[in-house]
ZAZADO-154591 format. One line per 3 residues: number of its first residue (from 0); their letters; for each residue x, y, z of C-alpha. Coordinates in steps of 0.02 Angstrom, whole numbers. Example, Ala and Ser with C-alpha at 12.3 -4.5 7.8 and 13.67 -1.06 7.14 Angstrom:
2
0> AS> 615:-225:390  684:-53:357
END
This chain:
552
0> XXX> 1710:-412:2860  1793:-376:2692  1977:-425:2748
3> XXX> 1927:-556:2861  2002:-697:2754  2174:-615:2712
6> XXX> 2186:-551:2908  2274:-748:2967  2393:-679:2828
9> XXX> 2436:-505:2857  2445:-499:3057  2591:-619:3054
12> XXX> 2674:-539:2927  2646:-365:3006  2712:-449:3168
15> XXX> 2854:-484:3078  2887:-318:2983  2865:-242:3169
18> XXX> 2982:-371:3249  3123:-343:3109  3120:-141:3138
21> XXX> 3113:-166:3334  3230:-269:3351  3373:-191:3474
24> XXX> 3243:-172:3606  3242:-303:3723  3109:-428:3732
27> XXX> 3011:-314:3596  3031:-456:3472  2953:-587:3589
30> XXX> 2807:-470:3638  2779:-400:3452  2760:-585:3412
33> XXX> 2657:-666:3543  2544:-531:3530  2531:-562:3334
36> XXX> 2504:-732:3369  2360:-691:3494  2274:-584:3357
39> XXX> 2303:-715:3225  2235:-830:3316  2098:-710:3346
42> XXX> 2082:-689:3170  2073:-870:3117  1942:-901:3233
45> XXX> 1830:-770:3169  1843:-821:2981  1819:-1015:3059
48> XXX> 1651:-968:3124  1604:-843:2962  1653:-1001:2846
51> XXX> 1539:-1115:2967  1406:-1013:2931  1436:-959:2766
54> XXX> 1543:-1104:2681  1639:-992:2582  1735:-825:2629
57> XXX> 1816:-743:2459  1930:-578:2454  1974:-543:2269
60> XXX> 2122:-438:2283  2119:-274:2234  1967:-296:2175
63> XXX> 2010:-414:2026  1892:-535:2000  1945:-736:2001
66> XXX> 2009:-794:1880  2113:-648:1850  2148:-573:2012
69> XXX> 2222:-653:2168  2109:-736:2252  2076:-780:2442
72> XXX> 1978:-927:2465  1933:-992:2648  1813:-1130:2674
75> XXX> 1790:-1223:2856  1925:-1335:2815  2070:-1209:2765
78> XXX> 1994:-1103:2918  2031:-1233:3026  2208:-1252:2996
81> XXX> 2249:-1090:2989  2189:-1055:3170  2300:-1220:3204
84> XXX> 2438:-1121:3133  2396:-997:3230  2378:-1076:3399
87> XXX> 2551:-1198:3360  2629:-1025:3321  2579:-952:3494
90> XXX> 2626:-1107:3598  2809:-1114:3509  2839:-930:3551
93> XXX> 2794:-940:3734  2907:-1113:3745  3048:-1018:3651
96> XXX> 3062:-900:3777  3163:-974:3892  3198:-1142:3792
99> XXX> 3285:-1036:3632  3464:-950:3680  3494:-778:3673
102> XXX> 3593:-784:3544  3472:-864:3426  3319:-758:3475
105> XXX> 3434:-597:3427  3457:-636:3267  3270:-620:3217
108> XXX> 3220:-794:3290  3038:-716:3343  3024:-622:3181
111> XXX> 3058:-771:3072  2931:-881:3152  2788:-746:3112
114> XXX> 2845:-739:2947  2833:-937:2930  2663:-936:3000
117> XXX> 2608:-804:2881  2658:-924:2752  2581:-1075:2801
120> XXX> 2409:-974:2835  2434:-910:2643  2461:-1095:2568
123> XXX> 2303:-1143:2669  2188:-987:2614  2241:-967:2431
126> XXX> 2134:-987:2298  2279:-974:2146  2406:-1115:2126
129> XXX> 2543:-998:2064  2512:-896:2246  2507:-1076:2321
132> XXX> 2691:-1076:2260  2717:-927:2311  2686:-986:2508
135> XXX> 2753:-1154:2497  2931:-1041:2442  2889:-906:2611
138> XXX> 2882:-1037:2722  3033:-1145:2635  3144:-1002:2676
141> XXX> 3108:-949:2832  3100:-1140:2920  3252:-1158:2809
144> XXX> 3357:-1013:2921  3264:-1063:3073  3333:-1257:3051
147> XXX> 3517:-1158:3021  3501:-1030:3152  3659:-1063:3280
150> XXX> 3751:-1121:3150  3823:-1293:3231  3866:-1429:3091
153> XXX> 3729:-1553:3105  3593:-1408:3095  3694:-1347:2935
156> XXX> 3678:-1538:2890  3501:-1556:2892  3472:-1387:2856
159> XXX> 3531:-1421:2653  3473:-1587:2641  3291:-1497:2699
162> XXX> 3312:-1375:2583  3386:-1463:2428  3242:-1608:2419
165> XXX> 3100:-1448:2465  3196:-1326:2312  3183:-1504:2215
168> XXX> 2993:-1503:2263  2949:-1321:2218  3053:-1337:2047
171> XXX> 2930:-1485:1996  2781:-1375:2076  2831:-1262:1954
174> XXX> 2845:-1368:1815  2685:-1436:1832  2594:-1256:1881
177> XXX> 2683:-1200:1698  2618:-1348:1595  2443:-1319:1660
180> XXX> 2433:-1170:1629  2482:-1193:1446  2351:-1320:1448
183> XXX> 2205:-1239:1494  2266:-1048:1503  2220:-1027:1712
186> XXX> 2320:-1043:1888  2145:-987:1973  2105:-1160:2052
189> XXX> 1903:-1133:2044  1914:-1100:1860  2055:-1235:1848
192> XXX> 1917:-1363:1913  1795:-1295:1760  1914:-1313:1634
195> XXX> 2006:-1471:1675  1810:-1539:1682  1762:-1474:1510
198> XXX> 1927:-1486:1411  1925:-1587:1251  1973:-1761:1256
201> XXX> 2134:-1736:1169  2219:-1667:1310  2117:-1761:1448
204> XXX> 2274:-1894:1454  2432:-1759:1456  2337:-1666:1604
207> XXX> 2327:-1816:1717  2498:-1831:1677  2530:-1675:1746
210> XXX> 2405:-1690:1881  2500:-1828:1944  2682:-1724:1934
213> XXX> 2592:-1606:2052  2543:-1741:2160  2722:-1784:2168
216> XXX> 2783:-1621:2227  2671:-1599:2351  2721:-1792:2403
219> XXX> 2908:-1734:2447  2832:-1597:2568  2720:-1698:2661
222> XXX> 2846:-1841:2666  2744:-1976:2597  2886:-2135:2557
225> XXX> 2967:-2132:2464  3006:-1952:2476  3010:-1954:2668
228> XXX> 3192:-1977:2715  3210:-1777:2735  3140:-1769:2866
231> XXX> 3208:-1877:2988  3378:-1818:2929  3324:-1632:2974
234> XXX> 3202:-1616:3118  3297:-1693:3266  3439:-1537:3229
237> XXX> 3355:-1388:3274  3297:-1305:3452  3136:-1430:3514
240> XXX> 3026:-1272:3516  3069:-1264:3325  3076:-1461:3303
243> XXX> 2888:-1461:3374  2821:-1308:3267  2891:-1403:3104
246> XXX> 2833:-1585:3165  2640:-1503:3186  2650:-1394:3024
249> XXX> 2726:-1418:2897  2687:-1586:2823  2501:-1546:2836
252> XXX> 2526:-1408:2708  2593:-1536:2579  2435:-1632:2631
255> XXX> 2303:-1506:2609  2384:-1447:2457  2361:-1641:2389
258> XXX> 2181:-1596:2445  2144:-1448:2354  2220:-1575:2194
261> XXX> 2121:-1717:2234  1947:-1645:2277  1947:-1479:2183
264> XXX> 2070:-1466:2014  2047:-1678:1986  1913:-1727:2073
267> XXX> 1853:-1890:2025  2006:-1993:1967  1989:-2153:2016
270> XXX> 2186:-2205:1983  2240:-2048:2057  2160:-2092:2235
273> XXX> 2190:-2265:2207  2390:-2230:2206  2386:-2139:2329
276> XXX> 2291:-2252:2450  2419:-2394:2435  2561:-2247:2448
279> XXX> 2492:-2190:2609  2490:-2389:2676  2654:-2393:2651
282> XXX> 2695:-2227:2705  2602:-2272:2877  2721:-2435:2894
285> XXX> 2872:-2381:2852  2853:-2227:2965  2817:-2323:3129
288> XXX> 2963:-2472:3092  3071:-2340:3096  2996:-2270:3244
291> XXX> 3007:-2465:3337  3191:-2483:3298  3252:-2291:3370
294> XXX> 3290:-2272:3539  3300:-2068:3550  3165:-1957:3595
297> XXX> 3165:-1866:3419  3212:-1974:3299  3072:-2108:3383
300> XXX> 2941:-1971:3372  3004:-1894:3189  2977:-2065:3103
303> XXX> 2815:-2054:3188  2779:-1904:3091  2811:-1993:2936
306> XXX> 2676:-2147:2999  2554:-2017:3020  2545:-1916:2889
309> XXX> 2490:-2088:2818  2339:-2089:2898  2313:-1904:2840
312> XXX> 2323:-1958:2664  2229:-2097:2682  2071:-1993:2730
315> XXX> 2112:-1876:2585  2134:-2021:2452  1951:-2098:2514
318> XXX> 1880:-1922:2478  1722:-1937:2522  1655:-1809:2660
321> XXX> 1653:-1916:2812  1832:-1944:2766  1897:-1783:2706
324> XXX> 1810:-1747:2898  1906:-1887:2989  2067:-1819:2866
327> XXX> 2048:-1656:2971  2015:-1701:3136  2161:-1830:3114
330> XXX> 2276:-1689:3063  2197:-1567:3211  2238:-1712:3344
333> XXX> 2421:-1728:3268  2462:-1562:3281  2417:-1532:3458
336> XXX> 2512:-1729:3495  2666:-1706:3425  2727:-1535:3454
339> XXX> 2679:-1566:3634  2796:-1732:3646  2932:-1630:3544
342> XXX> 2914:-1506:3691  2900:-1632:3819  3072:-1694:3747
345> XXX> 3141:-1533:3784  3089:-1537:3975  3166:-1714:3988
348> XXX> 3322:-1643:3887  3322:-1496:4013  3308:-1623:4150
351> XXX> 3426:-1772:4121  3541:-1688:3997  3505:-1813:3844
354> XXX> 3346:-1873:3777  3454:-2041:3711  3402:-2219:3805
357> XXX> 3566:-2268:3815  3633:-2118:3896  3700:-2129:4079
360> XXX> 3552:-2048:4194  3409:-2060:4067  3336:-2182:4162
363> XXX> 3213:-2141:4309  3123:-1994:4251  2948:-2040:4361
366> XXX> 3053:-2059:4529  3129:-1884:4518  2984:-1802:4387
369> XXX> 2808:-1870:4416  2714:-1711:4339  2810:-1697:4193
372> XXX> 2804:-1920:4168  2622:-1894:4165  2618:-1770:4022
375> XXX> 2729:-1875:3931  2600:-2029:3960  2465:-1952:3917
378> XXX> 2529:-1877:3765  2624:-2017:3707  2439:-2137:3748
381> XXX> 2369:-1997:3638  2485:-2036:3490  2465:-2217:3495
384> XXX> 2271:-2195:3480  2227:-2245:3671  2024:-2191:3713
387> XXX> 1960:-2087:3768  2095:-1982:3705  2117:-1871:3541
390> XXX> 2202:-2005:3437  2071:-2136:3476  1925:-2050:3395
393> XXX> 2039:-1978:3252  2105:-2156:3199  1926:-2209:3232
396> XXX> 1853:-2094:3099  1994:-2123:2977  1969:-2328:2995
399> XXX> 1737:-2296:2993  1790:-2206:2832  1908:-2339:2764
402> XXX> 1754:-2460:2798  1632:-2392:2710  1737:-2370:2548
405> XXX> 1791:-2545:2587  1982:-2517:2580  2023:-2654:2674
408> XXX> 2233:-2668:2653  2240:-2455:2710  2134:-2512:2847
411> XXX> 2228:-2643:2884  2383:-2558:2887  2332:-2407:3000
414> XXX> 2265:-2538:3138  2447:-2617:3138  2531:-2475:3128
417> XXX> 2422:-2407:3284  2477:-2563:3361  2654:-2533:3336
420> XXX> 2645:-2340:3384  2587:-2412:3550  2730:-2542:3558
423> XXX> 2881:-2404:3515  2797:-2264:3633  2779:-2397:3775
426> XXX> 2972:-2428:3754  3009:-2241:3786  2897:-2246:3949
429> XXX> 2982:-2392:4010  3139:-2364:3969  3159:-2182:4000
432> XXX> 3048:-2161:4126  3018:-2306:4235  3149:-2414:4224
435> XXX> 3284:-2381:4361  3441:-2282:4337  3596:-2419:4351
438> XXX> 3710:-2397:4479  3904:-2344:4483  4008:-2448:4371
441> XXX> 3865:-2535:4284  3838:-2389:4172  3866:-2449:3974
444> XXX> 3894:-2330:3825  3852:-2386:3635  3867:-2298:3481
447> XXX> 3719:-2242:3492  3763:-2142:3652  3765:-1969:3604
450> XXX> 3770:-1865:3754  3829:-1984:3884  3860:-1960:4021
453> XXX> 3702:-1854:4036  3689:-1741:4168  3555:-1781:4299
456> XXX> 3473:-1642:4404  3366:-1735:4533  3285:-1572:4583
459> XXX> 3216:-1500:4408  3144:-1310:4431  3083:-1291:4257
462> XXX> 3015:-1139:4179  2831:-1086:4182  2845:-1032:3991
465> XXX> 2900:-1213:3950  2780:-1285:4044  2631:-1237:4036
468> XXX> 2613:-1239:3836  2647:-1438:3860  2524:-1437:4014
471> XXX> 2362:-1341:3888  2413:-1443:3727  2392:-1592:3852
474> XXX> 2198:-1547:3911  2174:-1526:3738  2206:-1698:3684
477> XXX> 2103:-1749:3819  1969:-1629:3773  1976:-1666:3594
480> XXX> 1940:-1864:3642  1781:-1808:3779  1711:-1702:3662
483> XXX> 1729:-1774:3532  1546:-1734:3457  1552:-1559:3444
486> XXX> 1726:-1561:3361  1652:-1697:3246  1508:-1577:3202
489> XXX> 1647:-1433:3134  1737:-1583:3039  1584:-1638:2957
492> XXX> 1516:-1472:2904  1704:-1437:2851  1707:-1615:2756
495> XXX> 1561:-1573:2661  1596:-1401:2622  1764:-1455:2545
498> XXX> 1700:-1603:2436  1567:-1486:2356  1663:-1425:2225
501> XXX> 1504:-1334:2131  1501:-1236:2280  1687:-1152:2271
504> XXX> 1680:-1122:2112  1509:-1032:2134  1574:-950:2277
507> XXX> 1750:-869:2174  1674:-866:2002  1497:-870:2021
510> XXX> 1329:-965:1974  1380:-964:1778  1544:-1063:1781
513> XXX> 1458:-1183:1929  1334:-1226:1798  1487:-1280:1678
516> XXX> 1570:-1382:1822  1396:-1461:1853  1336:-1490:1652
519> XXX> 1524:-1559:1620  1493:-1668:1781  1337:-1734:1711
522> XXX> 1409:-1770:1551  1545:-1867:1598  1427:-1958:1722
525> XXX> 1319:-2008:1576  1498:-2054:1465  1544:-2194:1603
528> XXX> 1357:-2255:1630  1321:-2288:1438  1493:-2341:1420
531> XXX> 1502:-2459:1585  1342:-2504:1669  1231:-2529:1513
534> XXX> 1338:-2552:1350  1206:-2631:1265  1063:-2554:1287
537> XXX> 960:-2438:1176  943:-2245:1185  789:-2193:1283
540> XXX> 724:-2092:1139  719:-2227:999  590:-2367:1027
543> XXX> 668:-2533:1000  616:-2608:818  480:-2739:812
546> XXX> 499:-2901:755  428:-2922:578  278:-3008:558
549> XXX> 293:-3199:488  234:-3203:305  68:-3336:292
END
């Protein structure tokens, strides 16, 4: 189908559009946008399989031809996400509905969350860096008014520091997007990866320079450290419906967008992956120390987000196919694993009134709540990389990968930090949900008690639309870790597909320019050969001289 790879695009956006006009009507909103969601997800499956098949699905806009025209680029791995956009999207609606206030969803709460999944499907489909922008900036404002929508002062808070370190981001985004282009005279990221590969050696130094500016914008919005502390200072203010769509989102955009930088535009710089395998160790550790030493539901599994998107990055910065593979599954498992313990949050905030340890009434949770404990278990087991479920075999792949390129210290620091992720979501089981409630007049309060006394309701009726979102994304991290071959077979192909760079540009520009990527390939492979492995040897062509004869 012609449209098939802008259609994860337009449906949201048209859900929005239609949820905007419609928006007196009561419940239209909700309907117009679970029903988008359903047919983006719809969508995104269908240009999945086609780009399974295929490897490449391009839609030059207008009919403009790359690299002048806007270009649509999906390939297994951008497919992918964008149906987990599309399925995150769905299960935060359906939660919303009786999780979000009134108030909130009148003032175009529905609307705005279409619109933010438009965005995030565009950043992941694009095929133009100056478009990429042009996503990143859709999504940046809508998640900004979600995070702000009710108005109270720590949402207003985190709200500006969110947006002030992401405007920060785009401005250097921009920066770098404008200095390329002056460069090399191209945004199109296909003909971006045939210039870059044949430009003259005079500029070879001043690009990489650039190259790694970009690499720092996209750091802030995927919160590697030391451009993390955003996020914890953001995503424990909002609704947990909108806390859980942000946690399983919108970091992996920054990460895929490092990707597309690392494996496509500068494929093959050694220092450039380098720096960013020791920044993803310590992103990884830093993330889950924080985690150990909180003891609220968010802020515990917020700094987790930061430990994670370590282990993303650290697939991306090996960059070979088995680990841009284990890089996606990774990201797949940690979507469906923390916007279902953001959720889960929300039932035991609905439940016990505070989600804080130190709160009066936390305590107890399996006594009065045995269904939703066990959710919470298994999720949190999932997280911390416990077989058979989804995080086992995704931290499994990352570490096989990290073996065979023989990066010990990453490795090393993902199997601690694992460790640790164990260790801080063991302390929220026992704590919160095992440990006894204390009785009258033993109850303590700390500064850390925010919502104390909490307010206990032994007999929790929660609702359907809550729960059964947490109870799917659940089976899914179960089924993720059981069937784990199949699954591995659509990461592979999508691995391989995404480190064949020939082919993208073949597939956007065509078989000329993929020659150029592949002769400038060649020749550099020849440059570092002659110049590394054999400095002193002689050309093929020229014999080497005889030794003269000795005179009688």
């Amino acid at each position: 189908m012609l449209l098939l790879p802008a259609l994860p695009i337009i449906i949201p956006l048209a859900a929005a559009i239609l949820g905007v006009l419609t928006w007196r009507i009561k419940r239209a909103s909700f309907l117009i946008a679970l029903i988008g969601s359903l047919a983006h997800m719809a969508a995104a499956a269908a240009l999945l399989l086609e780009t399974l098949a295929h490897g490449h699905g391009v839609l030059h806009v207008g009919g403009w031809t790359g690299p002048v025209g806007i270009s649509i680029v999906a390939d297994p791995f951008g497919a992918t996400l964008a149906l987990m956009a599309s399925w995150s999207g769905l299960a935060a609606i359906i939660y919303s509905r009786k999780s979000v206030d009134a108030a909130r969803q009148h003032r175009f709460y529905f609307p705005l969350i279409s619109v933010l999944l438009a965005g995030v499907s565009g950043a992941f489909l694009t095929g133009d860096l100056f478009n990429l922008y042009v996503w990143f900036e859709v999504l940046l404002m809508s998640s900004f008014v979600l995070l702000s929508l009710g108005g109270a002062q720590r949402q207003l808070q985190g709200a500006f520091k969110y947006v002030t370190l992401n405007l920060i981001s785009s401005a250097l985004f921009l920066i770098s997007a404008g200095l390329i282009y002056g460069y090399v005279g191209t945004l199109n990221m296909a003909d971006l990866a045939v210039r870059i590969a044949n430009a003259p050696e005079s500029i070879h130094t001043p690009l990489l320079i650039v190259g790694a500016l970009l690499i720092f914008a996209f750091s802030i919005k995927a919160a590697l450290f030391p451009l993390s502390f955003w996020l914890p200072a953001s995503y424990h203010t909002p609704p947990l419906a909108i806390s859980g769509l942000f946690a399983g989102l919108l970091t992996k955009v920054g990460v895929f967008a490092i990707l597309r930088t690392t494996t496509l535009i500068f494929q093959g710089e050694l220092w450039l992956t380098n720096t960013l395998l020791v920044i993803a160790s310590i992103t990884m550790l830093v993330g889950v120390l924080g985690a150990a030493s909180q003891y609220e539901f968010r802020r515990v599994l917020v700094f987790h987000s930061i430990s994670q998107v370590g282990y993303m990055v650290l697939g991306v910065a090996i960059g070979t196919p088995e680990a841009l593979a284990a890089a996606l599954l990774f990201i797949v498992h940690h979507n469906i694993v923390k916007t279902n313990l953001f959720f889960i949050t929300g039932l035991v905030e609905r439940v016990r009134g505070s989600t804080d340890l130190h709160a009066t009434g936390i305590r107890g949770l399996y006594a009065t709540s045995p269904a939703l404990s066990i959710l919470f278990l298994v999720t949190s087991m999932a997280l911390a990389g416990i077989p058979p479920l989804s995080g086992f075999v995704a931290k499994l792949a990352i570490i096989k990968a990290g073996f065979e390129a023989q990066a010990w210290l990453p490795v090393a620091a993902a199997l601690l930090t694992s460790i640790v992720t164990l260790y801080s979501m063991i302390k929220l089981w026992s704590e919160g949900f095992l440990r006894s409630p204390e009785r009258p007049g033993q109850e303590h309060h700390t500064h850390h008690d925010l919502h104390a006394p909490a307010k206990v309701n032994p007999y929790p009726k929660l609702p359907l639309s809550m729960v059964a979102p947490c109870v799917v994304l659940s089976l899914a991290a179960v089924a993720i870790g059981i069937f784990a071959g199949p699954i591995m077979l659509i990461c592979n192909r999508a691995g391989e597909v995404a480190f064949d760079r020939a082919a993208y540009v073949k597939a956007v520009l065509g078989s000329e320019s993929a020659e150029l990527l592949r002769d400038a390939n060649t020749i550099n492979t020849d440059q570092e050969t002659s110049s590394h492995d054999v400095p002193f040897s002689l050309p093929a062509s020229e014999p080497a001289p005889s030794m003269p004869e000795p005179t009688p």
